[in-house]
N, C-alpha and C positions, 0 to 999 in steps of 0.2 A: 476454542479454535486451536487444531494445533499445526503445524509447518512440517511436511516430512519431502528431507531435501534425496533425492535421487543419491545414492550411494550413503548415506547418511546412517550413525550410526542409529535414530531414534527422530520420533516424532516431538516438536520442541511448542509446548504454549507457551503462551506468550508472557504470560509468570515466572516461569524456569528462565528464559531467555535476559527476561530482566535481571535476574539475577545473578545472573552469571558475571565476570571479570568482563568489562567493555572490550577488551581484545578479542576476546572469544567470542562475544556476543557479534561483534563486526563482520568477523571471519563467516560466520554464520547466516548471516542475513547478506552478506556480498557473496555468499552461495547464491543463496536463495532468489536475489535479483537475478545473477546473470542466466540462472536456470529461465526466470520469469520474463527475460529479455527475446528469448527463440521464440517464446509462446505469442509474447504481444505483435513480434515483429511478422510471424507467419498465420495469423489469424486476426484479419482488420476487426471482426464483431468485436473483440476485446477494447477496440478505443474507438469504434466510428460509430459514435453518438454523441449527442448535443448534451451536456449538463444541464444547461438549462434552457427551458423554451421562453418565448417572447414574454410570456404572462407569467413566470415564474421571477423576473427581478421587480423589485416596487420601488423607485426612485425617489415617492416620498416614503421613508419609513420614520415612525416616531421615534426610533432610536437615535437620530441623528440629533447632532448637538449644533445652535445656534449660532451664528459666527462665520 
């Protein structure tokens, strides 16, 4: 997958990104939110759904520990 930010000089995976100096890398991905911020805020489809439906949580799960 790669991220190509609007004015940017280059499409970035998410490999490159990692590797990059964390300053850089920041600068880069607090592009990429605020760009991703217009989208979500002007198009409800992007967030108005349920994650999960009634029958998708199991309250007993065997992973739970005793106690």
């Amino acid at each position: 997958m790669t991220m190509k930010l609007t004015g940017s000089e280059r499409d970035w995976t998410a490999n490159e990104l990692r590797r990059l100096p964390p300053a850089k890398r920041d600068d880069i991905l607090a592009r990429a939110a605020a760009l991703a911020e217009s989208e979500y805020r002007s198009k409800p489809r992007f967030t108005d759904f349920e994650a999960f439906g009634e029958d998708d949580l199991h309250g007993d799960s065997t992973a739970a520990t005793a106690g």
